[in-house]
C-alpha positions as CSV (number, residue, x, y, z in Angstrom):
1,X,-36.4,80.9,-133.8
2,X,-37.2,77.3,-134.8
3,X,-37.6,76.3,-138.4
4,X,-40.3,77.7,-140.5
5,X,-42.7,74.8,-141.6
6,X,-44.5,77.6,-143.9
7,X,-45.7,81.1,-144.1
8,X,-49.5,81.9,-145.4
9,X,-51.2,84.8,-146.5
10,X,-54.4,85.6,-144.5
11,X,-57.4,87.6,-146.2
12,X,-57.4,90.0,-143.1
13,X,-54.0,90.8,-144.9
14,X,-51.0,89.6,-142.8
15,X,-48.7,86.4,-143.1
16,X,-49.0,83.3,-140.8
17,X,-46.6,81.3,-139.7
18,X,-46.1,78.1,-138.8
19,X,-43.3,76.6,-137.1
20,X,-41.7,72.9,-137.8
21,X,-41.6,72.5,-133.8
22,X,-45.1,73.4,-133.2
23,X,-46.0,71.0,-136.5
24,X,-44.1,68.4,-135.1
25,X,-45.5,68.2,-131.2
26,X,-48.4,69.7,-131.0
27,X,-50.3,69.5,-134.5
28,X,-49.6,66.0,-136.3
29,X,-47.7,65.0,-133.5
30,X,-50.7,64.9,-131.0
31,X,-53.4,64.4,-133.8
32,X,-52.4,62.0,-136.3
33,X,-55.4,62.6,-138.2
34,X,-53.3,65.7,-139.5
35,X,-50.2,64.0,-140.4
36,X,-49.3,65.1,-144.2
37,X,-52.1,67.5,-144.2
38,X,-50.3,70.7,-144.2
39,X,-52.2,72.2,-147.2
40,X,-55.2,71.5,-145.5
41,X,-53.9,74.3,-143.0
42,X,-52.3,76.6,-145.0
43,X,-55.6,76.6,-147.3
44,X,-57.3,77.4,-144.4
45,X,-55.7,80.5,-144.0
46,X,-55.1,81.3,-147.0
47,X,-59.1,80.7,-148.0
48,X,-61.1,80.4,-145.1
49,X,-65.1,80.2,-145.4
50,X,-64.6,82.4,-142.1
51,X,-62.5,83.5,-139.3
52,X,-63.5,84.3,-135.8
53,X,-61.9,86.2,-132.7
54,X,-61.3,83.2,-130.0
55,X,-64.1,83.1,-127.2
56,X,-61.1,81.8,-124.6
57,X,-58.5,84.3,-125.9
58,X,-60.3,87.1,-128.0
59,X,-57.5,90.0,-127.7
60,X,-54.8,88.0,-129.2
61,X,-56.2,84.6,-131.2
62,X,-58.2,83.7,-134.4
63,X,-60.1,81.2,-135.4
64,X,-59.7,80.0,-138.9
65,X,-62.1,77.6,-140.5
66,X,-62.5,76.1,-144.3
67,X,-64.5,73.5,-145.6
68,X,-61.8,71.8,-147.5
69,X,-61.1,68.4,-145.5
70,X,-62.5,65.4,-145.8
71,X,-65.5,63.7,-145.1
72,X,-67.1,67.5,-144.9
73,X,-65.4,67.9,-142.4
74,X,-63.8,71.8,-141.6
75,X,-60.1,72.6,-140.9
76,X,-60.2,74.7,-138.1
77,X,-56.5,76.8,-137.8
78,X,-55.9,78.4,-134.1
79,X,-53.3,81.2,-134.6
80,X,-51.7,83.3,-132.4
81,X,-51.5,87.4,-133.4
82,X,-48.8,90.0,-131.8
83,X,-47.6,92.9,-133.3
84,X,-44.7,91.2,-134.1
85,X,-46.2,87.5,-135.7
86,X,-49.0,85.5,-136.2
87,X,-48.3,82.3,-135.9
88,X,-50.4,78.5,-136.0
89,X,-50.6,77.3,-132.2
90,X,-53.2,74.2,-133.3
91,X,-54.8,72.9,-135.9
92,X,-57.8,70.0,-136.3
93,X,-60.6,68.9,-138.0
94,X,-64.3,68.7,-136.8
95,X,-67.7,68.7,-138.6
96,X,-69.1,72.1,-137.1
97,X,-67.9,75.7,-137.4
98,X,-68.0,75.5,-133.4
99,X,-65.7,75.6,-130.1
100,X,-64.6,78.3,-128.2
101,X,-65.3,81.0,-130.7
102,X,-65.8,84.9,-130.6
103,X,-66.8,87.9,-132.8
104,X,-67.2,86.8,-136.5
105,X,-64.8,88.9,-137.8
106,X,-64.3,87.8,-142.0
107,X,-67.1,85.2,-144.0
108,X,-65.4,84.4,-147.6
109,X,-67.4,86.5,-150.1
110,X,-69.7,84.3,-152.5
111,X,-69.3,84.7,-156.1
């Protein structure tokens, strides 16, 4: 398996991984935006404002979004669930919790 860029807890209560390779090509390497923003992503999952199923692949992908970026903008986290991993496939920011989402399926809890 290729390197392990990190490993995050989600509140639905299972670790995500992401990989170096899929860092590398297809997160900061197609969107430079999210060059050295890596705790942008892992707070995502780690302390999302919520998480959906995916409206293109509901069975098997969340949806992970936090307001933490800047400009207000949201993180949105794409990850990929099996019964063996969950792992980051893409990652991005945008100004709306919107785009190819599903079933609300966790809103962060407020205080």
């Amino acid at each position: 398996m290729d390197d392990i860029l990190f490993v995050a807890t989600s509140p639905l209560g299972f670790d995500v991984t992401c990989l170096q390779s899929t860092w590398d090509d297809h997160i900061a390497g197609r969107k430079s935006v999210m060059h050295n923003k890596q705790a942008l992503v892992v707070n995502a999952i780690e302390n999302p404002v919520s998480i959906h199923s995916s409206g293109t692949h509901p069975d098997n992908r969340d949806v992970y979004f936090a307001n933490n970026a800047p400009n207000d903008a949201y993180t949105k986290v794409v990850v990929e669930n099996s019964d063996a991993c969950h792992l980051v496939v893409s990652s991005w920011l945008q100004k709306e919790i919107r785009g190819n989402i599903g079933e609300l399926k966790y809103v962060k809890p407020k205080l």
